[in-house]
ZAZALO-601522 format. One record per residue: residue in one letter; x, y, z of N, C-alpha, C in turn. Coordinates in steps of 0.02 Angstrom, whole numbers, plus 50000, padded with zeros to 5 digits. Example, Ala and Ser with C-alpha at 12.3 -4.5 7.8 and 13.67 -1.06 7.14 Angstrom:
<pts>
{resn = A n_px = 50660 n_py = 49716 n_pz = 50390 ca_px = 50615 ca_py = 49775 ca_pz = 50390 c_px = 50660 c_py = 49835 c_pz = 50390}
{resn = S n_px = 50642 n_py = 49888 n_pz = 50354 ca_px = 50684 ca_py = 49947 ca_pz = 50357 c_px = 50645 c_py = 50002 c_pz = 50394}
</pts>
This chain:
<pts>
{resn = X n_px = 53459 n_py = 56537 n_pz = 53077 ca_px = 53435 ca_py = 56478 ca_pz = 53045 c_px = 53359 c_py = 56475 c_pz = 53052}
{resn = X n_px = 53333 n_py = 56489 n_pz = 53118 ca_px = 53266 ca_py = 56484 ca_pz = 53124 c_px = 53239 c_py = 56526 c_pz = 53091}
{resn = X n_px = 53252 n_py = 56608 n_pz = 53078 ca_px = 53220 ca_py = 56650 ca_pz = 53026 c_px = 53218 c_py = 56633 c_pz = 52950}
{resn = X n_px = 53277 n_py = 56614 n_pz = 52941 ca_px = 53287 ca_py = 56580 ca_pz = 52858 c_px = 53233 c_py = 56508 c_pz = 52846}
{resn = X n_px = 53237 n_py = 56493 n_pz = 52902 ca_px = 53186 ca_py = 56443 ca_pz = 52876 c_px = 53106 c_py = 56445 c_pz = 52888}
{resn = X n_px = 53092 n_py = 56514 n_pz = 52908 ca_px = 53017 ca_py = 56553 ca_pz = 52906 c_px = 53001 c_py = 56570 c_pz = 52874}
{resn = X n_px = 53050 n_py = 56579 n_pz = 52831 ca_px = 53030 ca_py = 56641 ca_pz = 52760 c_px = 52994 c_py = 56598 c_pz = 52719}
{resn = X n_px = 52959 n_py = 56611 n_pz = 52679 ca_px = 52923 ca_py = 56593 ca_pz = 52632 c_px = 52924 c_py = 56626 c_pz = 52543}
{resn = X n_px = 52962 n_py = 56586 n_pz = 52530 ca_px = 52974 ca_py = 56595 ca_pz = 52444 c_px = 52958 c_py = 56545 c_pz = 52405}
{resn = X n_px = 52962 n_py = 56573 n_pz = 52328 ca_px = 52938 ca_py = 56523 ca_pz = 52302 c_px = 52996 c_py = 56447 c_pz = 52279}
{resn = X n_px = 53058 n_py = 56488 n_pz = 52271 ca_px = 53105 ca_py = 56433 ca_pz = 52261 c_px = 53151 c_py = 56410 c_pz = 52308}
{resn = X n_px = 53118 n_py = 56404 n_pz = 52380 ca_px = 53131 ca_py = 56366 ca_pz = 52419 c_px = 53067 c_py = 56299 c_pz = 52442}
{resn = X n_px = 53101 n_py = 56230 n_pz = 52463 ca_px = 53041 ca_py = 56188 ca_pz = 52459 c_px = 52989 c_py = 56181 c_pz = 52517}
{resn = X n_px = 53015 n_py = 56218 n_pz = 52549 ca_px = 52966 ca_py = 56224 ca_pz = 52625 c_px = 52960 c_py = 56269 c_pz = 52662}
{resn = X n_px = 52939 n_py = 56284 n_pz = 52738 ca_px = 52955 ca_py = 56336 ca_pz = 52793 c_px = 52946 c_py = 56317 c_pz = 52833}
{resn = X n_px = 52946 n_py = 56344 n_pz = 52884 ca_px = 52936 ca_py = 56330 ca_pz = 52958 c_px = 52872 c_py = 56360 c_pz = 52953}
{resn = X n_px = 52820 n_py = 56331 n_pz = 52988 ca_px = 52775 ca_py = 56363 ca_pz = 53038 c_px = 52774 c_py = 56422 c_pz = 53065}
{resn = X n_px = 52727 n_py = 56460 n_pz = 53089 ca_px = 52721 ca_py = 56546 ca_pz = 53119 c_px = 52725 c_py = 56517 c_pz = 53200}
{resn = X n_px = 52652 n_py = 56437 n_pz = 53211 ca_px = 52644 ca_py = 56429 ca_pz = 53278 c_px = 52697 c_py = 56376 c_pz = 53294}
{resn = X n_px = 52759 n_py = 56340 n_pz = 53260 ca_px = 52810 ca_py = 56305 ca_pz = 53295 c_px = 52870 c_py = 56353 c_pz = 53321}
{resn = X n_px = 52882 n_py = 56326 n_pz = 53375 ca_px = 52923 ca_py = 56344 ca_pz = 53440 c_px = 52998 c_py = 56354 c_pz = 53386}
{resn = X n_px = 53038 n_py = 56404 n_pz = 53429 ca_px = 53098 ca_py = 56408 ca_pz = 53392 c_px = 53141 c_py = 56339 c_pz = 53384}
{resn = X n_px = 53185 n_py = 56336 n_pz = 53333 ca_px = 53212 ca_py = 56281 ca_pz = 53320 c_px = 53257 c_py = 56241 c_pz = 53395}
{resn = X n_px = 53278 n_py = 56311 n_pz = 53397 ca_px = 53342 ca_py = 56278 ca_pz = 53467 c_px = 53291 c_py = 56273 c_pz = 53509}
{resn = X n_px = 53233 n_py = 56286 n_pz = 53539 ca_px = 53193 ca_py = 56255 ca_pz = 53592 c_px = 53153 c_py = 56205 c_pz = 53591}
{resn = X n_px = 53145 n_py = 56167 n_pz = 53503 ca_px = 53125 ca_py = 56096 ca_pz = 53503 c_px = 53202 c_py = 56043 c_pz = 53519}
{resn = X n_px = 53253 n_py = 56079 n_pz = 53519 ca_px = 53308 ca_py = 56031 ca_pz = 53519 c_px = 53313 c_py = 56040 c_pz = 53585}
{resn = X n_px = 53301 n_py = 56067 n_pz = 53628 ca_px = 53324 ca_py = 56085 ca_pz = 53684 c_px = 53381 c_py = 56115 c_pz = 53690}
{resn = X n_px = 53403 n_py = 56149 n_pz = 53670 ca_px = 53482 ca_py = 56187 ca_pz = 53656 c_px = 53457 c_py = 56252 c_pz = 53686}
{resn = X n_px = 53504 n_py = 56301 n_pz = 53711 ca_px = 53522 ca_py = 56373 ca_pz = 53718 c_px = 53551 c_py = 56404 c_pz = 53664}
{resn = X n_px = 53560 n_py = 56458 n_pz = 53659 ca_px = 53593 ca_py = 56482 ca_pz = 53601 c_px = 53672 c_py = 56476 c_pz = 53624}
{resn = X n_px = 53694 n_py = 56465 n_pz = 53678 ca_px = 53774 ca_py = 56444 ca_pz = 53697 c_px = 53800 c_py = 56383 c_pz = 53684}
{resn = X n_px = 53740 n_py = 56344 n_pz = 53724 ca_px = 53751 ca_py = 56268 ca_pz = 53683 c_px = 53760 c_py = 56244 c_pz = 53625}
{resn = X n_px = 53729 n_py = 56303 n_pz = 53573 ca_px = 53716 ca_py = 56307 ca_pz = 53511 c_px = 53781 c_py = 56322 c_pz = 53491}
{resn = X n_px = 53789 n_py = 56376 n_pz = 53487 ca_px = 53852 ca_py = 56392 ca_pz = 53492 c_px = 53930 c_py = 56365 c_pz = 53503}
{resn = X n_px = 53942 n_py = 56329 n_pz = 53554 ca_px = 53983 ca_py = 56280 ca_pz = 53553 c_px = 53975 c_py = 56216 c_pz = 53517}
{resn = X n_px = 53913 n_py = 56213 n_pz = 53503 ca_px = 53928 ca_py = 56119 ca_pz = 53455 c_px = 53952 c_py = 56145 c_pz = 53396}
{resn = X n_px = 53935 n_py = 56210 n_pz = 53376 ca_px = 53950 ca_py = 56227 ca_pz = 53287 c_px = 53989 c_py = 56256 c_pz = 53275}
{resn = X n_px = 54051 n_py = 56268 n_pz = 53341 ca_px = 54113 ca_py = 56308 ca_pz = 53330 c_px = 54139 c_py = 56247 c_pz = 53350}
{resn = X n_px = 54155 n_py = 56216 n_pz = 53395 ca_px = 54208 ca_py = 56168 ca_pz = 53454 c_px = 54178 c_py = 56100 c_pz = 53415}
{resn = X n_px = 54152 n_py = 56093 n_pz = 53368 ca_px = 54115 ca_py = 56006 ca_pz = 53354 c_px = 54195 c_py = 55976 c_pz = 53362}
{resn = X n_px = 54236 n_py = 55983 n_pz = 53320 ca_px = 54270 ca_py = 55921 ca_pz = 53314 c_px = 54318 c_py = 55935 c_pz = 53364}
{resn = X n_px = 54321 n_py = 55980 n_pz = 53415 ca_px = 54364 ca_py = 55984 ca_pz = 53480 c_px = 54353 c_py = 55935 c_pz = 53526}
{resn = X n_px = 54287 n_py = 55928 n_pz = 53527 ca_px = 54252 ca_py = 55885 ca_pz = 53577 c_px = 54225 c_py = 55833 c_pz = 53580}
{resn = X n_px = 54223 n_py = 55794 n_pz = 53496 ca_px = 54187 ca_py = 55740 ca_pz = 53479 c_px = 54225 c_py = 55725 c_pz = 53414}
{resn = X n_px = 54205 n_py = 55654 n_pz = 53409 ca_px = 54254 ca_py = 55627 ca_pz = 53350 c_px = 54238 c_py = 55602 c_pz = 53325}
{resn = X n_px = 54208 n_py = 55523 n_pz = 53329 ca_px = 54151 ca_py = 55483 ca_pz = 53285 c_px = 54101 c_py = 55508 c_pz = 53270}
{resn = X n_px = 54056 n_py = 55542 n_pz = 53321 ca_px = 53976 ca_py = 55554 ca_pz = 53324 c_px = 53964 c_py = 55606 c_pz = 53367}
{resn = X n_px = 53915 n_py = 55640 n_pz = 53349 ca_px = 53868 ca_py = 55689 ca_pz = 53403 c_px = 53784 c_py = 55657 c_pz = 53398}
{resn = X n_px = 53789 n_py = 55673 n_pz = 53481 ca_px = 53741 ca_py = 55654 ca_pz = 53479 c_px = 53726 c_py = 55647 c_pz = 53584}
{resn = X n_px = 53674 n_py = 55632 n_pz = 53592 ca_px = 53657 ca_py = 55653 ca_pz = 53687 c_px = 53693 c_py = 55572 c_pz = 53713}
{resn = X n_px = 53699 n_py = 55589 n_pz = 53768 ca_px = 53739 ca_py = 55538 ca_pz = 53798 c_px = 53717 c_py = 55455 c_pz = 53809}
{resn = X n_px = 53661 n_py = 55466 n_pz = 53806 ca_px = 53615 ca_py = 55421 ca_pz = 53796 c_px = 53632 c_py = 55393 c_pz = 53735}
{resn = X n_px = 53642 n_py = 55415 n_pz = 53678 ca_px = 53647 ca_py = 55382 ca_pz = 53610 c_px = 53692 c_py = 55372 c_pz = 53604}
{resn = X n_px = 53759 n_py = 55397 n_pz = 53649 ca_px = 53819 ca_py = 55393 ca_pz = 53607 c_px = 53846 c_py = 55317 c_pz = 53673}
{resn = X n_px = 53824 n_py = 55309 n_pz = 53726 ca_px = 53800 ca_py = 55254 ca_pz = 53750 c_px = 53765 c_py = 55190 c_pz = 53729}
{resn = X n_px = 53759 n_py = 55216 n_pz = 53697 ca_px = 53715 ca_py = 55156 ca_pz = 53645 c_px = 53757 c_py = 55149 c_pz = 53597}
{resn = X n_px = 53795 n_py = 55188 n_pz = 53561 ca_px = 53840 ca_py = 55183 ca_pz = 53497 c_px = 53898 c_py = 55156 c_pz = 53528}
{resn = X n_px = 53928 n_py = 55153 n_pz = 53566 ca_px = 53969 ca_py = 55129 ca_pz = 53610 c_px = 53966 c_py = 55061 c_pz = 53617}
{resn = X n_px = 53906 n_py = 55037 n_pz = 53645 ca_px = 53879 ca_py = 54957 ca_pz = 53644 c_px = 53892 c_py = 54929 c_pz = 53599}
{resn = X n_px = 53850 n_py = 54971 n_pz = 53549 ca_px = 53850 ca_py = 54937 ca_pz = 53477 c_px = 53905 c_py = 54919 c_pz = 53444}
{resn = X n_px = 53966 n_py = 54968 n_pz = 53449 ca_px = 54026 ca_py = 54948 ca_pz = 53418 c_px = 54081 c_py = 54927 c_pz = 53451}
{resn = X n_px = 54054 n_py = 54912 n_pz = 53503 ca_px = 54102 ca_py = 54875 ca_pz = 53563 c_px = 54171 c_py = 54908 c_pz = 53558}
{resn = X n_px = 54150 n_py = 55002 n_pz = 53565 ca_px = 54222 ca_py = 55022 ca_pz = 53584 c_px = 54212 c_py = 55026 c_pz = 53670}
{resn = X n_px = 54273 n_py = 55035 n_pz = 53698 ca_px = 54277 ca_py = 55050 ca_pz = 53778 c_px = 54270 c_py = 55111 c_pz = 53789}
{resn = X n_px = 54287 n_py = 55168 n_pz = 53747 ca_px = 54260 ca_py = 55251 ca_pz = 53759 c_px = 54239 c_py = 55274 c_pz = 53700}
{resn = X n_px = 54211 n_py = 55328 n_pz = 53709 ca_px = 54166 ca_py = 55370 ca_pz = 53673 c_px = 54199 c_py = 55445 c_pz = 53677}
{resn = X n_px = 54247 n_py = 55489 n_pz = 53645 ca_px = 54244 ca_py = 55527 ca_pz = 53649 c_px = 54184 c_py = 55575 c_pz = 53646}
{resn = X n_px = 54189 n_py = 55624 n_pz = 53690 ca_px = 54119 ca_py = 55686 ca_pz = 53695 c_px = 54082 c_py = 55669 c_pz = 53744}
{resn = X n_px = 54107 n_py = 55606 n_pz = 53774 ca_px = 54025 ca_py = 55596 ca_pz = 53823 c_px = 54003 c_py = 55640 c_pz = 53877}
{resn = X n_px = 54071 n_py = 55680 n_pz = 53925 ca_px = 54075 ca_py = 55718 ca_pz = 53939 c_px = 54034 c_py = 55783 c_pz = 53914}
{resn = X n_px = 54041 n_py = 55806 n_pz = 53860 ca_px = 54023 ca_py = 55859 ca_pz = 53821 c_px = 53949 c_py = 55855 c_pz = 53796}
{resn = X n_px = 53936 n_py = 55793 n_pz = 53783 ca_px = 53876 ca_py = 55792 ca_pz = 53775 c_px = 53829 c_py = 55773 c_pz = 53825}
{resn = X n_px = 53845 n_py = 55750 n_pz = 53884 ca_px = 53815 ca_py = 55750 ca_pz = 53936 c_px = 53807 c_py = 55845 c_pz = 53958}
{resn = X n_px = 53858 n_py = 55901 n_pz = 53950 ca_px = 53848 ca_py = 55961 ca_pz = 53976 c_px = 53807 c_py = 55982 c_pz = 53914}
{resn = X n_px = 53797 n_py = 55975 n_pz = 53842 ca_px = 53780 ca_py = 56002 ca_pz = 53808 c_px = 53705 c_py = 56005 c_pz = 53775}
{resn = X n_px = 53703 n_py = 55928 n_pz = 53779 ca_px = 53651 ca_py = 55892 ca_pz = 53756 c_px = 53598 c_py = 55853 c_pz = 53791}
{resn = X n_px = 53597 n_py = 55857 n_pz = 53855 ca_px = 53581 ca_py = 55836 ca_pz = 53912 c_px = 53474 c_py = 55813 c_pz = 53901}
{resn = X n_px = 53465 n_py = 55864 n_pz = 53853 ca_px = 53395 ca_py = 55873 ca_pz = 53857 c_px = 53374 c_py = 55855 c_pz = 53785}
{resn = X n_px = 53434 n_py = 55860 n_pz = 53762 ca_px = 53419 ca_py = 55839 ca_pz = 53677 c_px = 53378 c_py = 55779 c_pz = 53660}
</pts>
């Protein structure tokens, strides 16, 4: 993903940068972490993805009592 979006053509509408940091290291992700949200997403999460922090907050907001993933996104997303 990060190479495809370096490239530079004409009938694509943008690129990445030469001097921005790889994609998964502005998200804070590993390439394992990576890896499991985009194979296992809907194993582990059901409403929303997102860091535990937010999904804590989405929780509030819709006044459910659990959050599936929080678990998962607390191991996954921790830095996100």
């Amino acid at each position: 993903m990060d190479c495809a979006g370096r490239c530079i053509r004409e009938d694509k509408a943008g690129y990445i940068e030469h001097h921005q940091s790889p994609i998964l290291e502005r998200l804070g992700l590993d390439t394992e972490q990576w890896l499991t949200l985009t194979t296992e997403v809907e194993r582990h999460f059901s409403t929303v993805v997102d860091s535990e922090h937010m999904l804590q907050q989405f929780k509030h907001h819709t006044h459910h009592q659990r959050i599936r993933g929080m678990a998962k996104a607390r191991d996954l997303l921790q830095r996100a």
